[in-house]
N, C-alpha and C positions, 0 to 999 in steps of 0.2 A: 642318181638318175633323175633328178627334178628337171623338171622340163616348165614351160613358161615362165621362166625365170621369178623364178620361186626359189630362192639361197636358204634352207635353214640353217640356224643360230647354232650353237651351243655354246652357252652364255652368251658373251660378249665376244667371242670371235665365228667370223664367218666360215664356212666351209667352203674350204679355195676348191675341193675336189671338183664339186657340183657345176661351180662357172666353168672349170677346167675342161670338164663332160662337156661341156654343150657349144666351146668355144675355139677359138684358133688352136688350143693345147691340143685339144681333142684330134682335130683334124690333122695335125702333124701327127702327133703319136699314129694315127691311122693309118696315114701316107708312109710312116717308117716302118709300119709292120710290113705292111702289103709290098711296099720293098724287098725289104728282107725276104718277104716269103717269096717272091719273085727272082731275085738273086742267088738265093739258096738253091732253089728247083734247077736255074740256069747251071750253077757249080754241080749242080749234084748228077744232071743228067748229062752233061759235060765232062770238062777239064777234072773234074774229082771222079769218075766213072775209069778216064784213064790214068790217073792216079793210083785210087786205090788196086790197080792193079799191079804197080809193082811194089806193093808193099809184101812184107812175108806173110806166112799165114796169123800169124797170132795179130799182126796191124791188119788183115783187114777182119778177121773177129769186130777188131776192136770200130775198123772201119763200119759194119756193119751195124753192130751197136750203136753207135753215138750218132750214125747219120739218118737209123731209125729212131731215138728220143731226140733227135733235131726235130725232123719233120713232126713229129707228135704234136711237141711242142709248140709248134709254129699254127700245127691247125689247130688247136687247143687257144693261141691265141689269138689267131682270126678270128674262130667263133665270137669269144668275147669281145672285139671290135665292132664284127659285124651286127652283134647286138645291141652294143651303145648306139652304135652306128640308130637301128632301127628307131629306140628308143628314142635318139635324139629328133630324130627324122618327125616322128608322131607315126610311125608305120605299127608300135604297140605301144600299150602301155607301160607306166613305170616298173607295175607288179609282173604283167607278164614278161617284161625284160627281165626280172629278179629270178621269176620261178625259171625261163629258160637259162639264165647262168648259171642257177644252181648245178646245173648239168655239167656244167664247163668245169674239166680239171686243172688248173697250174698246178704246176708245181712238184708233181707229180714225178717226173724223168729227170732228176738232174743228171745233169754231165757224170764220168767216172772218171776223173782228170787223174785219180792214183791207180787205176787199172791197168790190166795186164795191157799193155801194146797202144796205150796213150802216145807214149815219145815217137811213136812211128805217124801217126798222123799230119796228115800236110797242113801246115801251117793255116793257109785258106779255110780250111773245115773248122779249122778250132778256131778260127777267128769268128764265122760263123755262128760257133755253138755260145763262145762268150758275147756276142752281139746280141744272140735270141735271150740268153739267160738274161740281160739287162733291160730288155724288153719285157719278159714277161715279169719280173721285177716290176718295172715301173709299170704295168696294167695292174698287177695285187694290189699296189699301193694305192690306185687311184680308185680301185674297186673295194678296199678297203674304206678310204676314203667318203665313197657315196654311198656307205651302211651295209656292203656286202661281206662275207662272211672269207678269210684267207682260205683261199685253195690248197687243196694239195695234201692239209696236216690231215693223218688220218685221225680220228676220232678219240676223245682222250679214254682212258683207260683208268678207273680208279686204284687211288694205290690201297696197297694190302700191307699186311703183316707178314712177315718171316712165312711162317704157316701157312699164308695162300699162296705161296712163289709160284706153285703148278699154276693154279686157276689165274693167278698175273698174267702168265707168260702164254696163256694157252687163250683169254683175252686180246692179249696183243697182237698174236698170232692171226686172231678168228678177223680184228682189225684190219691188219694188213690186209689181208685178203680180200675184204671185203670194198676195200680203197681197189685196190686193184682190180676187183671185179668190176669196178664199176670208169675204169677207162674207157 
């Protein structure tokens, strides 16, 4: 997220992310989110509205599901947009861009492409959901990139011995949860 084009080093090669943030890369990835997110709303409140309606019950479960961690997804990744977006802009700074994405979850809803009533969904949708998946994909990487932290993994969990498997597992547990509270 360096702004006044200020590239830092590490070593001897540059960090492509940084020019990436602030450049024509940027701006596309932008314009293809805000797409998508536009496209999506268009199919959803459309032509997939009367879709999912002759699916059976268990497609549109499934409907229902997938087209809710669509959208999540999608505003999950606007947010992060619209914050480089800010960032780049000079509308805040580098840190408080940082501390506002801390907020922002990736990564968080993927798809459940082996679920019950997947095969039922309209083609369009799941083209959809694998478009957004490669989008929020390519934002980790580039938010990776400019020193921020991967979305999504919930928090690591120490491992244990034989003997603590309870207190492992009730950890992992307390984890999840606490990822999830915080969507």
């Amino acid at each position: 997220m360096t702004r006044n084009n200020q590239t830092p080093h590490a070593g001897n090669a540059i960090a492509i992310a940084h020019r990436l943030a602030e450049r024509d890369g940027f701006l596309a990835l932008f314009n293809n989110g805000m797409r998508l997110i536009e496209e999506t709303a268009s199919y959803l409140d459309g032509p997939g509205r009367d879709e999912s309606k002759a699916l059976s019950r268990l497609g549109s479960v499934a409907y229902a599901s997938e087209s809710m961690r669509l959208t999540t997804r999608l505003m999950q990744i606007a947010s992060w947009l619209l914050l480089q977006r800010a960032v780049n802009d000079g509308e805040m700074t580098d840190g408080q861009g940082r501390d506002e994405k801390a907020k922002v979850r990736l990564g968080g809803l993927q798809p459940s492409r082996t679920g019950s009533g997947w095969e039922e969904l309209p083609d369009q949708l799941k083209d959809l959901i694998d478009r957004s998946a490669r989008l929020e994909e390519r934002v980790r990487h580039l938010d990776v990139g400019l020193g921020g932290e991967s979305f999504g993994a919930p928090p690591p969990v120490p491992q244990s011995g034989p003997k603590d498997a309870l207190a492992d597992q009730m950890a992992r547990l307390s984890a999840a949860f606490k990822t999830q509270d915080d969507l």
